[in-house]
C-alpha positions in Angstrom: 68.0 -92.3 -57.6 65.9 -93.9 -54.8 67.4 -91.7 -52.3 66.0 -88.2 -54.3 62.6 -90.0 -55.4 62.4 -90.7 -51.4 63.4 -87.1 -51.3 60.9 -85.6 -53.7 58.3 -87.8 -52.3 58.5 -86.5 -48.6 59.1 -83.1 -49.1 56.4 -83.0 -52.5 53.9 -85.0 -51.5 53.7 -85.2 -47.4 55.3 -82.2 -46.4 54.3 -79.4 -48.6 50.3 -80.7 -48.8 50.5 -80.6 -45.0 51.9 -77.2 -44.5 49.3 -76.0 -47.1 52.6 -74.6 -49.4 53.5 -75.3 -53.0 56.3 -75.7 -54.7 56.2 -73.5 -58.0 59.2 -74.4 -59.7 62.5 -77.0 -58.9 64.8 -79.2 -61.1 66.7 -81.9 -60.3 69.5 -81.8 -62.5 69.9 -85.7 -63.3 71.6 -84.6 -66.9 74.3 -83.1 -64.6 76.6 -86.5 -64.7 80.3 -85.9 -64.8 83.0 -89.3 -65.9 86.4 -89.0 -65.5 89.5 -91.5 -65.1 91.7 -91.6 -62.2 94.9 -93.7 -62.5 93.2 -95.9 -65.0 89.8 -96.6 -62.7 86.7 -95.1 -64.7 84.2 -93.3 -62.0 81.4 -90.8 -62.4 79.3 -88.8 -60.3 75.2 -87.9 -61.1 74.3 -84.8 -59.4 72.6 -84.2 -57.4 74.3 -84.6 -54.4 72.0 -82.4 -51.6 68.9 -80.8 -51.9 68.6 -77.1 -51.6 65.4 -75.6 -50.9 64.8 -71.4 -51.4 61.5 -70.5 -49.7 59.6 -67.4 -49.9 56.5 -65.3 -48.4 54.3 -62.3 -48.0 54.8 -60.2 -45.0 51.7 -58.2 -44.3 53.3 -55.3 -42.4 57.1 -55.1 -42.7 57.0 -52.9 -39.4 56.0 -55.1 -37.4 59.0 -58.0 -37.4 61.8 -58.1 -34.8 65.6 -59.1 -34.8 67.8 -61.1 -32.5 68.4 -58.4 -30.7 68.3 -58.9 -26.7 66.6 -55.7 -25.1 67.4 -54.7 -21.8 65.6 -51.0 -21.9 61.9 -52.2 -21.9 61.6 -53.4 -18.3 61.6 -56.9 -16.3 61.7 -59.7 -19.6 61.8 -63.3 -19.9 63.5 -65.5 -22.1 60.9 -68.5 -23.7 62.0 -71.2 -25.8 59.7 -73.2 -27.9 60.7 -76.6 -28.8 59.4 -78.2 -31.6 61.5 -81.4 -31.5 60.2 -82.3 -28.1 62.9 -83.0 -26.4 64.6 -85.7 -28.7 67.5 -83.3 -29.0 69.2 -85.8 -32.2 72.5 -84.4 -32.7 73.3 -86.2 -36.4 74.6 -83.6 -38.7 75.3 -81.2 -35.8 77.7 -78.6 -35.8 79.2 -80.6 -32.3 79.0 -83.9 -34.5 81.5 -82.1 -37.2 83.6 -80.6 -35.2 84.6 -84.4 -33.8 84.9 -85.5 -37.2 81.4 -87.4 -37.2 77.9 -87.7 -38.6 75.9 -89.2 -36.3 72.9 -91.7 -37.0 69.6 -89.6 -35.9 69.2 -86.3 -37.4 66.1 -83.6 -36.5 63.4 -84.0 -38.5 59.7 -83.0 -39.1 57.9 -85.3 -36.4 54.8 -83.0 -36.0 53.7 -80.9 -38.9 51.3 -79.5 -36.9 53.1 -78.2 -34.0 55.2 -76.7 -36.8 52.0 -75.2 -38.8 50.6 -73.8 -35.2 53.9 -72.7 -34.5 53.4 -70.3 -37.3 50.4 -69.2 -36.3 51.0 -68.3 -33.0 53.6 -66.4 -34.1 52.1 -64.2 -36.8 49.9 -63.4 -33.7 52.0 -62.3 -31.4 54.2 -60.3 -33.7 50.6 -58.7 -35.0 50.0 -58.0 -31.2 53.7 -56.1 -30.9 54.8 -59.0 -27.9 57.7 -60.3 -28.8 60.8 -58.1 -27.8 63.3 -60.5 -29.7 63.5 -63.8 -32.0 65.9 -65.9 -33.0 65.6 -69.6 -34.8 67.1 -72.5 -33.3 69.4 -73.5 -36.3 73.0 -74.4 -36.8 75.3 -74.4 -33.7 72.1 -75.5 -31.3 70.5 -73.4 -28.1 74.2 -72.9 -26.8 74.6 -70.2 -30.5 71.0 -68.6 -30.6 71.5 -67.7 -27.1 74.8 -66.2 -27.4 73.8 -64.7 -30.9 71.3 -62.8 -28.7 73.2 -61.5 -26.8 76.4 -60.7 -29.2 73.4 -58.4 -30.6 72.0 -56.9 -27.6 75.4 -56.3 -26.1 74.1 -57.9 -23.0 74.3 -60.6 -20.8 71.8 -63.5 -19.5 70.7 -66.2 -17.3 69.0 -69.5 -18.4 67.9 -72.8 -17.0 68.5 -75.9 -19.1 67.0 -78.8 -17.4 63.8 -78.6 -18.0 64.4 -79.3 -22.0 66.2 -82.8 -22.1 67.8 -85.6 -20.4 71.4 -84.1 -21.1 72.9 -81.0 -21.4 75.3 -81.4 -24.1 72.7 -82.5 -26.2 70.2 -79.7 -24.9 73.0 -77.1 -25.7 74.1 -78.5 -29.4 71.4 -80.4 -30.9 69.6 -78.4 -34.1 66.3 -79.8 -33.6 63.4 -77.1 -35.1 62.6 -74.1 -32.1 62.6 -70.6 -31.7 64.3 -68.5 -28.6 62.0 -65.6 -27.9 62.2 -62.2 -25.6 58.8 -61.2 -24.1 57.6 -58.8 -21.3 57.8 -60.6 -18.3 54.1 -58.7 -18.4 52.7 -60.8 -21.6 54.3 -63.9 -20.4 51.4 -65.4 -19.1 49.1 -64.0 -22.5 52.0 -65.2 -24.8 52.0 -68.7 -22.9 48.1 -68.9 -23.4 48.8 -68.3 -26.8 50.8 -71.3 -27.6 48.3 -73.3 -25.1 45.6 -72.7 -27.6 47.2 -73.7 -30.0 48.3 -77.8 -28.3 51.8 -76.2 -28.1 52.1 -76.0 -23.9 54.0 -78.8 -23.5 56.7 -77.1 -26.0 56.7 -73.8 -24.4 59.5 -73.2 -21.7 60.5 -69.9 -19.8 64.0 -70.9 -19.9 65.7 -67.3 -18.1 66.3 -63.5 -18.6 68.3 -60.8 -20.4 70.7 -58.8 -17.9 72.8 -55.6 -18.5 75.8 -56.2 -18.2 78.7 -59.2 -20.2 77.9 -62.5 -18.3 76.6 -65.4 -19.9 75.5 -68.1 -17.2 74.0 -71.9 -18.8 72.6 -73.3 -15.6 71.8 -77.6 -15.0 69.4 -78.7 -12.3 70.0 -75.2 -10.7 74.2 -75.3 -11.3 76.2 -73.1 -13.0 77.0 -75.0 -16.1 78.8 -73.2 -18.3 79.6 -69.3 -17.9 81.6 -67.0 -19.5 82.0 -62.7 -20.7 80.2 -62.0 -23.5 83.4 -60.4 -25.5 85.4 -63.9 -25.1 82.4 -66.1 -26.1 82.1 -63.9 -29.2 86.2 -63.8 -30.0 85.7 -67.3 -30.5 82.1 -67.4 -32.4 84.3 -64.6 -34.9 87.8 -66.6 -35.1 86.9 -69.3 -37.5 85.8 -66.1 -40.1 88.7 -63.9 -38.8 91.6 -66.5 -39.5 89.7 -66.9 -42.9 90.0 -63.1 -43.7 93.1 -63.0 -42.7 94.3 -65.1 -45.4 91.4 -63.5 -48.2 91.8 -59.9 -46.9 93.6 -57.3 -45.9 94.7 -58.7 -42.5 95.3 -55.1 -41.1 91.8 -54.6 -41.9 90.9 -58.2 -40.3 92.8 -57.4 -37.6 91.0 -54.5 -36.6 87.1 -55.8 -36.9 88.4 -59.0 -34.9 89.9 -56.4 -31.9 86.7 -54.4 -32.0 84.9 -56.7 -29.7 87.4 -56.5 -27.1 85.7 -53.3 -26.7 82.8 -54.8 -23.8 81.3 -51.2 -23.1 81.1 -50.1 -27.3 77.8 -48.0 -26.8 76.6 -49.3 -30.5 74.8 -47.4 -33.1 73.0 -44.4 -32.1 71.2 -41.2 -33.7 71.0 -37.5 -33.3 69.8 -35.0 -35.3 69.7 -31.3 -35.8 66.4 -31.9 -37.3 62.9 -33.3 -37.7 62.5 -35.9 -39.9 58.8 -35.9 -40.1 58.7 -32.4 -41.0 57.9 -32.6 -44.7 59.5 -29.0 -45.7 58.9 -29.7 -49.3 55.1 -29.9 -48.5 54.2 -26.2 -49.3 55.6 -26.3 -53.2 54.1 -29.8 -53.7 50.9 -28.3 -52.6 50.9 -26.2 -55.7 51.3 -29.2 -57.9 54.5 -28.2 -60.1 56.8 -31.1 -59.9 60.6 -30.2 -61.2 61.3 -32.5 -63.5 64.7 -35.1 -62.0 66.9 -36.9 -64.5 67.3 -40.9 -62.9 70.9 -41.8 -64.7 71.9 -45.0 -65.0 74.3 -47.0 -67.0 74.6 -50.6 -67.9 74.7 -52.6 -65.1 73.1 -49.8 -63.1 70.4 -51.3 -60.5 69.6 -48.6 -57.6 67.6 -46.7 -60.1 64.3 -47.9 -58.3 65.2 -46.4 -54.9 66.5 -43.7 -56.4 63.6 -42.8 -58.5 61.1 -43.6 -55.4 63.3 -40.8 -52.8 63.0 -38.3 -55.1 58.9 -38.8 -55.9 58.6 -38.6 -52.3 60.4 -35.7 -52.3 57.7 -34.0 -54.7 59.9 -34.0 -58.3 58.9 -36.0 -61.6 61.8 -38.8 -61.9 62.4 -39.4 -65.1 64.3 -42.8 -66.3 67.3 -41.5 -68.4 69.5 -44.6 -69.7 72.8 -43.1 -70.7 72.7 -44.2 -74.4 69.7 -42.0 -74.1 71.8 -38.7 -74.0 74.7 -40.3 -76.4 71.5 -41.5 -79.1 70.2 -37.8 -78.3 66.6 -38.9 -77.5 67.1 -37.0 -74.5 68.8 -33.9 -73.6 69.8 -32.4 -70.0 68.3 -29.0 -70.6 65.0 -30.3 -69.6 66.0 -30.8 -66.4 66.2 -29.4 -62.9 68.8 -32.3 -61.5 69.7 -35.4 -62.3 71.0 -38.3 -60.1 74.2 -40.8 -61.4 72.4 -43.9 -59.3 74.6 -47.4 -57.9 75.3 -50.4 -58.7 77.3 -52.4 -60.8 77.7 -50.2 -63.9 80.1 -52.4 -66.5 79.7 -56.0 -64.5 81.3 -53.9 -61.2 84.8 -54.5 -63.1 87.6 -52.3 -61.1 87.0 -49.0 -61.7 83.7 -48.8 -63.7 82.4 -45.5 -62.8 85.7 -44.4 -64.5 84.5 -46.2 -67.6 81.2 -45.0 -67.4 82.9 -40.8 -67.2 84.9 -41.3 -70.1 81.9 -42.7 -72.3 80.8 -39.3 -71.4 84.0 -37.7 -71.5 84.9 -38.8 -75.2 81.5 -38.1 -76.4 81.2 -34.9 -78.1 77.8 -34.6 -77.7 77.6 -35.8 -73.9 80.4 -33.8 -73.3 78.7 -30.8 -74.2 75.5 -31.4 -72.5 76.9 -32.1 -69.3 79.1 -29.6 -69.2 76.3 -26.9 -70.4 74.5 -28.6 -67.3 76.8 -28.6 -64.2 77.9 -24.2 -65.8 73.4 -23.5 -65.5 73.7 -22.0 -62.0 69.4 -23.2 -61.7 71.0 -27.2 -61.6 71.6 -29.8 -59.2 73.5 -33.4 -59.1 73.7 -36.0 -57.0 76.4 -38.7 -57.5 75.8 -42.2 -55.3 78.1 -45.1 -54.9 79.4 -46.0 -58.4 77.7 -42.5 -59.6 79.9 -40.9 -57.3 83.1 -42.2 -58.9 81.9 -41.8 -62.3 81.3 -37.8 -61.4 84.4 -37.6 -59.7 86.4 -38.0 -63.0 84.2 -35.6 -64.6 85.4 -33.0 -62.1 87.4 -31.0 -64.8 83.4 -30.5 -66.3 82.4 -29.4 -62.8 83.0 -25.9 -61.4 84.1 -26.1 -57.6 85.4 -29.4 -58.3 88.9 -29.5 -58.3 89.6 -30.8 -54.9 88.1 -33.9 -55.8 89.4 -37.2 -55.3 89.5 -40.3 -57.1 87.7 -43.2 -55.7 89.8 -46.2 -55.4 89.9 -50.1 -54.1 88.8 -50.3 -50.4 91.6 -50.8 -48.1 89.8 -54.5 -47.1 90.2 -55.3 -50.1 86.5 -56.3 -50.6 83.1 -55.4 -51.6 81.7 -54.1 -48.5 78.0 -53.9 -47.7 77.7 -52.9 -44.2 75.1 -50.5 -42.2 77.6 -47.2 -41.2 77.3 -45.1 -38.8 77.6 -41.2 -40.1 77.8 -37.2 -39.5 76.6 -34.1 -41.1 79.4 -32.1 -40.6 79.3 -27.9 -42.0 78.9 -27.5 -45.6 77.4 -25.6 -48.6 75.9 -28.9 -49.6 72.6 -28.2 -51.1 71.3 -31.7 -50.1 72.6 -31.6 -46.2 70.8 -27.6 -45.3 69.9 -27.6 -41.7 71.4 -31.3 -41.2 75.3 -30.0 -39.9 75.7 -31.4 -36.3 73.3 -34.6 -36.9 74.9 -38.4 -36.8 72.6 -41.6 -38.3 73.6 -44.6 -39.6 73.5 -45.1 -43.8 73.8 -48.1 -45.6 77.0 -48.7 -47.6 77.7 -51.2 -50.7 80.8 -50.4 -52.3 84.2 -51.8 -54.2 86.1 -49.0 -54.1 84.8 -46.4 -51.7 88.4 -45.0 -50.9 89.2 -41.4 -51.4 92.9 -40.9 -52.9 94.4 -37.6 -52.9 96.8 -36.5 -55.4 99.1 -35.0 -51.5 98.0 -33.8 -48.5 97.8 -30.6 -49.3 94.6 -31.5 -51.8 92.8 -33.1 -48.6 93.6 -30.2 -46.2 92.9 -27.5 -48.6 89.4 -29.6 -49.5 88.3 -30.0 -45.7 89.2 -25.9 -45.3 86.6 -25.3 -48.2 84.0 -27.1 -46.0 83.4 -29.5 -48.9 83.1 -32.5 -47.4 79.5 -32.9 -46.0 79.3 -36.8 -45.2 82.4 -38.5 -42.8 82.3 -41.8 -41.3 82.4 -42.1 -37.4 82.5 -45.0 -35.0 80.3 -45.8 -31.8 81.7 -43.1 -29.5 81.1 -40.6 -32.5 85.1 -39.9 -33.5 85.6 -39.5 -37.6 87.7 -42.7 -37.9 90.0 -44.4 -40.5 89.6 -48.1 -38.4 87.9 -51.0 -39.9 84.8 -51.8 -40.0 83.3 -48.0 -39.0 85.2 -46.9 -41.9 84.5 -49.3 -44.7 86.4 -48.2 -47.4 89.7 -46.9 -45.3 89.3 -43.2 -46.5 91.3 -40.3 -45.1 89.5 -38.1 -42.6 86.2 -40.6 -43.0 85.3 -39.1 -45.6 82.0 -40.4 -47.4 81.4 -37.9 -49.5 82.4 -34.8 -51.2 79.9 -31.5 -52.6 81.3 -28.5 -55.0 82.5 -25.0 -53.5 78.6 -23.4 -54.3 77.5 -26.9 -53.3 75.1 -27.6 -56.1 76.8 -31.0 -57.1 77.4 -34.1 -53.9 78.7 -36.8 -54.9 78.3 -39.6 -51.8 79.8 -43.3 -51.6 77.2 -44.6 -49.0 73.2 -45.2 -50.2 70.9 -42.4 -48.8 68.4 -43.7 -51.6 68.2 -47.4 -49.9 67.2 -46.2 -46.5 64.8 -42.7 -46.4 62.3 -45.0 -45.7 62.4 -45.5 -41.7 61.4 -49.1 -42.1 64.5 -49.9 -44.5 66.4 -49.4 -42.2 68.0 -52.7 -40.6 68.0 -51.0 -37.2 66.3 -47.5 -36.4 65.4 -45.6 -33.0 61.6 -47.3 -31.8 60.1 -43.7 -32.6 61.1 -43.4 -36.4 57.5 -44.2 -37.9 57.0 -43.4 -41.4 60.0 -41.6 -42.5 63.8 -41.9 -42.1 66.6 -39.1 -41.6 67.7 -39.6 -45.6 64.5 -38.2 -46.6 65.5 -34.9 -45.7 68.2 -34.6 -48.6 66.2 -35.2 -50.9 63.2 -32.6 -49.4 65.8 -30.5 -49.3 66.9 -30.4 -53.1 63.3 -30.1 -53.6 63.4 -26.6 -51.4 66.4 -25.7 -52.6 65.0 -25.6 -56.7 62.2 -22.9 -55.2 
């Protein structure tokens, strides 16, 4: 009890006040006390044990924020680390402390709250100003991990000079004091310096090295090589601890495969081309006149990417409508009224296995839903679009669907997890309404599945569906080759496929989530000259041109 009112007291009523931040809500949980008897000797514990703390803020301008990432195609750079724990480097409760079985007696802490507050500021600054290049916060695993993190990330190597930032190196490399690694110009240097000068901060502020192509890592002492290594064997280790783990939890062949990916030291990383232009808003001309084709938004219980999808298509110039299912089973709304409709992601039925099957057959053995979606797919004036859990769920409604035959079912992914990963993609050929003018293009596309995995009934259902051209979407990996290998292929599905369409292409159903990332600022990494919109847009602009 003293220890959390101690607690309370430094975080509640020195900390926060100083900082200028509130805490709206917390608990402490003393009712959680648990007794028990062990070999006749009565103990009990009273929770809580730790403090956890969830923080949150606005961020003016979501477009202006930067990554880890190391960059080594914007000129002559230097590396800057800040630190805020002022050289005391305490390594109690370190990741090197644990890993020799200890605890140590001096742990970081909060010496200066106003270093820390002008910290902030400077920083909200700069990243206003577009100077920083790349960031990365000093946390668990110490200097010697943000550094490498960096350049894991930027696929790149460095050099940096330790000395100047404590008496030791070990504790230099390892201690998780509170600092910040950043990437700058080497043409702001001096502004960004002057920056943190204003603000008391110069004697925290250290230009520490530089980002280099190529895989070396070099930690120097007193102008020594200290530690050096390749990039690929530094980050075979940082990966082992979670590899050995998956190995046990996953499919190991699919372990096996992430874990020899990074022996791969020239892996060009995730790229883009397309056939088209994304900032050419083709749907422009028929929103000018104002009619807005109305866009059925379907969801089930459990459903949750409605929002997204709803907010594509609006941009895309339809009316999306809200349509629960038990909606069209009540009959307080029919199909007819609509141009398209969308079978949205998302954990329909808690995300039990194979709940988009359970969500076709409440269709499937409803008379009246039966009917109407059946009278829907036969209109030849319709569309549908079937993401993620809505693509399985159309899948088994294929018998409704004319051109659908080929379809698979979408089963377990080979990892035997849920995946939610950033994927890189292509636009091959197809009659795909939704992907006109795209065939040739490659982007990346986020993915959250269960059981993304196409299953064919024989080969001969795959061969004859790739001669119909009716797969529009196939995963590819780094050097652009359609690949069944884990991770580039998430779910382990023959011929990478990600997605199938119909024979007159009017109906596309897709495993990956176009809906999450049409925005180009969504995306968790994006070419430097995507402004406002991203590639995914263009599927939907193009249902929107296609119903004209």
């Amino acid at each position: 009890d003293e220890k959390l009112f101690d607690t309370v007291q430094a975080i509640g009523m020195e900390l926060c006040p100083q900082l200028d931040i509130t805490i709206p809500v917390g608990k402490d949980s003393m009712s959680m006390r648990t007794a028990w008897s062990d070999a006749g000797e009565s103990k009990a514990v009273t929770a809580p044990m730790s403090l956890i703390i969830s923080a949150f803020a606005p961020v003016l301008d979501v477009r202006k924020t930067v990554t880890p990432q190391l960059r080594t195609d914007r000129g002559e750079s230097d590396l800057i680390f800040v630190d805020l724990g002022a050289r005391r480097n305490r390594l109690g409760g370190s990741c090197l402390a644990q890993v020799f079985n200890q605890i140590g007696d001096s742990c970081p802490d909060v010496d200066d709250v106003a270093a820390l507050k002008g910290f902030f500021a400077v920083m909200q600054q700069l990243l206003e100003e577009q100077k920083i290049l790349a960031y990365h916060d000093r946390s668990d695993g110490g200097l010697f991990a943000t550094l490498c993190e960096m350049a894991f990330a930027g696929h790149c190597g460095f050099n940096v000079e330790l000395s100047l930032l404590g008496s030791d190196a070990l504790s230099v490399l390892f201690s998780e004091e509170l600092g910040a690694a950043l990437q700058v110009r080497r043409a702001d240097r001096a502004a960004v310096l002057a920056q943190f000068a204003q603000h008391g901060l110069a004697n925290t502020v250290y230009v520490v090295g530089e980002a280099k192509p190529g895989s070396e890592l070099q930690f120097h002492w007193q102008g020594k090589i200290l530690l050096a290594g390749e990039r690929v064997q530094y980050q075979r280790w940082w990966s082992e601890t979670g590899y050995r783990i998956q190995m046990l939890r996953d499919n190991p062949e699919c372990a096996q495969q992430e874990f020899d990916a990074l022996l791969d030291a020239d892996d060009p990383g995730r790229s883009v081309r397309l056939t088209f232009n994304q900032n050419d808003d083709i749907a422009a001309p028929f929103i000018a006149h104002g009619v807005r084709p109305r866009v059925a938004i379907l969801r089930e219980q459990g459903v949750n990417g409605q929002i997204e999808m709803a907010a594509a298509f609006d941009r895309a110039g339809f009316d999306a409508i809200d349509v629960h299912m038990s909606d069209i089973l009540s009959g307080r709304v029919a199909l007819d009224a609509f141009k398209g409709f969308a079978a949205c992601g998302g954990f329909s039925y808690g995300d039990v296995l194979g709940a988009g099957e359970g969500w076709a057959k409440t269709i499937l053995f409803n008379v009246r839903a039966r009917e109407q979606f059946a009278a829907f797919f036969r209109r030849t004036d319709t569309f549908s679009l079937g993401i993620c859990n809505g693509c399985q769920m159309m899948s088994n409604l294929k018998t409704l669907i004319p051109g659908a035959e080929l379809w698979p079912r979408f089963v377990r992914n080979l990892s035997e997890q849920f995946e939610a990963r950033f994927a890189l993609v292509q636009v091959p050929q197809s009659p795909s309404l939704f992907f006109a003018g795209m065939a040739g293009s490659h982007m990346p596309v986020a993915v959250a599945h269960g059981e993304g995995r196409a299953e064919f009934t024989d080969t001969g259902q795959l061969r004859d569906l790739q001669a119909g051209n009716q797969v529009p979407l196939q995963f590819i990996d780094h050097r652009l080759q359609v690949t069944e290998r884990y991770p580039a292929n998430p779910n382990g599905s023959p011929a990478g496929i990600a997605g199938v369409t119909s024979q007159d292409g009017r109906v596309t159903l897709l495993m990956p989530h176009p809906e999450r990332v049409f925005r180009a600022v969504q995306n968790s990494w994006r070419p430097d000259d995507w402004q406002e919109d991203g590639a995914w847009l263009r599927i939907f602009r193009n249902a929107r041109v296609w119903v004209n």
